[in-house]
C-alpha positions in Angstrom: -62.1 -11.3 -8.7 -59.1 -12.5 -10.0 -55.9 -11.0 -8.8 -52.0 -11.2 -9.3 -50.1 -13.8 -7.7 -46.8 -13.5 -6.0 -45.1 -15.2 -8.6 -46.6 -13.4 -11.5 -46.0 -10.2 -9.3 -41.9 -11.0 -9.1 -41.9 -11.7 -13.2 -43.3 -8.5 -13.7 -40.6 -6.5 -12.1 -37.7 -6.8 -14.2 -34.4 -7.8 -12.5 -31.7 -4.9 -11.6 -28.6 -5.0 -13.2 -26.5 -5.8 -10.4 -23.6 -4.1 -12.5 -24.4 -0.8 -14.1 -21.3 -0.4 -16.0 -20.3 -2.9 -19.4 -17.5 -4.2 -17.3 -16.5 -5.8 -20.1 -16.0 -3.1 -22.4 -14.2 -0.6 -19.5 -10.4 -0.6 -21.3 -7.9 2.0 -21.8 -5.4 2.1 -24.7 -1.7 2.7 -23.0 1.4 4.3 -24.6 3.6 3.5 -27.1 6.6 4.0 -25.5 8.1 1.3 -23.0 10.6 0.1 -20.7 13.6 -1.4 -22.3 16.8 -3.2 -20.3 18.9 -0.6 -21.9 16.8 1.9 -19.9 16.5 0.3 -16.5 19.4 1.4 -13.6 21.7 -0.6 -12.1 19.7 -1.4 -8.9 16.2 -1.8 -8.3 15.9 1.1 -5.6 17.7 3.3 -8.3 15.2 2.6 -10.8 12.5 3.2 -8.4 13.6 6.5 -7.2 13.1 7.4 -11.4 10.2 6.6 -11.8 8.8 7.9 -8.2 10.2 11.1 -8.9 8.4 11.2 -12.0 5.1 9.9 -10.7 5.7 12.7 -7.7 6.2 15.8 -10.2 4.6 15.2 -13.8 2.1 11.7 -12.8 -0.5 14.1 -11.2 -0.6 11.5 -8.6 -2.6 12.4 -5.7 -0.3 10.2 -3.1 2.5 8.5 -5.2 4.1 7.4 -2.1 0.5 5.0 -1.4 1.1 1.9 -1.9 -1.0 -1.6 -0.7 0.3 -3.4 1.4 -0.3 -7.6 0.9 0.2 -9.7 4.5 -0.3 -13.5 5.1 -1.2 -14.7 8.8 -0.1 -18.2 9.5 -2.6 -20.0 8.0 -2.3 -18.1 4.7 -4.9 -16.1 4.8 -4.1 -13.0 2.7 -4.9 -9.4 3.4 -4.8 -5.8 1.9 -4.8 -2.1 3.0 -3.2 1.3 1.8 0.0 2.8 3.9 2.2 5.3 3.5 5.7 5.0 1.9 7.9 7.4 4.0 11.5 6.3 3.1 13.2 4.3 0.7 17.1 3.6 0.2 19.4 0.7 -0.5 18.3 -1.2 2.3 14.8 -1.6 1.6 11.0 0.2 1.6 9.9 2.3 5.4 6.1 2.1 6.5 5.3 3.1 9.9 2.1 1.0 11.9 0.7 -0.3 15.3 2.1 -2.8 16.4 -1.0 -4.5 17.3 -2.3 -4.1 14.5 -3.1 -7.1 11.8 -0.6 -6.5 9.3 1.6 -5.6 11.9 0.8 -9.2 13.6 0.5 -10.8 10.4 3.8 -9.7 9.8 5.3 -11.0 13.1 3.8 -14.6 12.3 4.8 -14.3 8.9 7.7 -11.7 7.4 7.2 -11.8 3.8 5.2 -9.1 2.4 4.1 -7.5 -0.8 3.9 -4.1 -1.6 2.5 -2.4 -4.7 2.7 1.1 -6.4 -0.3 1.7 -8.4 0.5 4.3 -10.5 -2.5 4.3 -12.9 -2.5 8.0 -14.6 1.3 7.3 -16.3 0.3 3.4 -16.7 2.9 2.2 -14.3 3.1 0.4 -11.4 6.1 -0.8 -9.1 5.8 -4.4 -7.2 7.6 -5.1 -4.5 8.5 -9.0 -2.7 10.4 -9.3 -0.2 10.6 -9.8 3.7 9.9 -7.1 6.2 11.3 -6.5 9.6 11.2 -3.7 12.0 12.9 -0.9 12.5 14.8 0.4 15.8 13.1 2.2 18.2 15.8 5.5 17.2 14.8 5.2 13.5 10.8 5.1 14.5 11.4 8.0 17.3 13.2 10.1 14.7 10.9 9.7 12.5 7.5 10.0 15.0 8.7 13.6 15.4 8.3 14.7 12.4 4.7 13.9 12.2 2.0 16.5 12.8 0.8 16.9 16.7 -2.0 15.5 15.6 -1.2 12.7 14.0 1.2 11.7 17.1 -1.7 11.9 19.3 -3.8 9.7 16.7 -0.9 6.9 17.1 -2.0 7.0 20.8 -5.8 7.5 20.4 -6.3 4.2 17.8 -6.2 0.9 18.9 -6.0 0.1 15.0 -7.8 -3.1 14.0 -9.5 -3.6 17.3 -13.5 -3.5 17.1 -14.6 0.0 19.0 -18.1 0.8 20.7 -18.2 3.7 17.9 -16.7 6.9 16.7 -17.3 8.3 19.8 -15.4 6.5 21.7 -12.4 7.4 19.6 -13.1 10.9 19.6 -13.3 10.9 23.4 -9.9 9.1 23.6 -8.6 11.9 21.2 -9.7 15.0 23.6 -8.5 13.0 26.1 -5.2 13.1 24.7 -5.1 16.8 23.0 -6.2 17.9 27.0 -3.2 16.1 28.3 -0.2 17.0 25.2 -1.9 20.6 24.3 0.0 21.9 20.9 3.8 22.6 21.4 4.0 19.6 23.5 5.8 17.0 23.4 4.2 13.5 22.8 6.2 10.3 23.8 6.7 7.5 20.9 3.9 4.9 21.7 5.8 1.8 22.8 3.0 -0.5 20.6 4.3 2.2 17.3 7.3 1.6 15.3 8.1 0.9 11.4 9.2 -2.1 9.4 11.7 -2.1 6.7 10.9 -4.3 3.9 13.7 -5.8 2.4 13.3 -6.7 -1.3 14.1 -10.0 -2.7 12.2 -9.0 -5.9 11.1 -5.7 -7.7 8.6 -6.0 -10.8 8.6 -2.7 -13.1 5.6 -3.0 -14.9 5.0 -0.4 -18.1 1.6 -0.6 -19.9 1.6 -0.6 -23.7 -0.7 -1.5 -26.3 -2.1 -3.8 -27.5 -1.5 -5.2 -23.8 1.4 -6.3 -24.3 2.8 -4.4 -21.7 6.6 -4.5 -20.9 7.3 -6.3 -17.2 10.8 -6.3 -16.0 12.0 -7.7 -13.2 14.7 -7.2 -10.7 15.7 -10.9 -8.4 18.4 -10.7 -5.8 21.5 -12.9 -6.3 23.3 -12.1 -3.0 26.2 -9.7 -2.3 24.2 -6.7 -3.7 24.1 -8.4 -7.2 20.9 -8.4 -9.1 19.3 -10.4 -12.3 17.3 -8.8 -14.6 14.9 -10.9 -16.1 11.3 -9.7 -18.4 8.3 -11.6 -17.9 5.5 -12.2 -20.5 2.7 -10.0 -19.9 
């Protein structure tokens, strides 16, 4: 008695899509209105503070201040992850971080950092080049006491980017810590903790439109607090 073989078997079943969406046909038609030079303020941190505020009150953002930070080791070797914008002026773009961790080492091998705003429900986003550096140990203690207890004790409890035995273990090193700073506490700045200050050397404002051609406009340092505006092609 005749029976299947393997290879008629495997032909029989049809393949699975490996992508159930029409990737191709995904788009979204963006807005009319743009971003013209006439509109765009005098410094790059001015025009940023516009649009964040926007993003923050009428965007329906869920974090507006989220924003992906892009690091380069020595060799090159790019990598990614969301942080936390928590202050922004003239002199550059806040995030706070382990010091041990990889973008934080990254960072030490290699200053210059990207950071980008993806502000997809208003069909904006903000890119920001430039070089980072850290912040004094006043600034990051000022600033570490205005975090929640327990995110202070979390700062303690996370070795961030090292390879644990499980979640666990970083529980356990959490109750360890609650036990010994109880609520009302106060918990000491981790010496390994601190921020880093990205100084921009570039700031892309980028508007969708349709027909994608979108309006990009771009703010390049020139020294002495001066800055050229210049639009790029989208």
């Amino acid at each position: 008695m005749g029976g299947v073989t393997d290879r008629e078997a495997d032909s029989a079943v049809p393949a699975a899509d490996p992508v159930p969406f029409d990737l191709a046909s995904m788009r979204k038609q963006y807005r009319a209105e743009g971003l013209s030079e006439t509109e765009l303020a005098t410094t790059p941190v001015e025009q940023f503070a516009r649009w964040f505020k926007q993003a923050a009150t009428d965007g329906g953002l869920f974090e507006p201040n989220a924003m992906v930070v892009s690091t380069a080791d020595a060799e090159g070797r790019p990598s990614s992850r969301t942080v936390l914008l928590k202050h922004f002026d003239e002199q550059g773009f806040v995030f706070y971080t382990n010091y041990d961790s990889r973008k934080a080492r990254e960072l030490d091998a290699n200053p210059y950092v990207s950071l980008l705003f993806p502000w997809h429900p208003v069909a904006r986003q903000v890119v920001v080049t430039g070089v980072a550096r850290r912040t004094g140990r006043d600034e990051t203690a000022a600033y570490f006491r205005t975090r929640p207890h327990g995110s202070q004790l979390g700062a303690w409890a996370s070795a961030q980017s090292a390879v644990v035995a499980g979640r666990r273990a970083l529980d356990a090193a959490y109750a360890e810590l609650a036990a010994r700073y109880p609520e009302g506490e106060q918990v000491p700045v981790p010496p390994h903790w601190g921020g880093f200050r990205v100084v921009p050397e570039a700031v892309e404002f980028w508007q969708g439109r349709e027909n994608r051609l979108h309006d990009r406009l771009r703010y390049v340092a020139e020294g002495g607090g001066s800055w050229r505006v210049e639009r790029l092609s989208p």
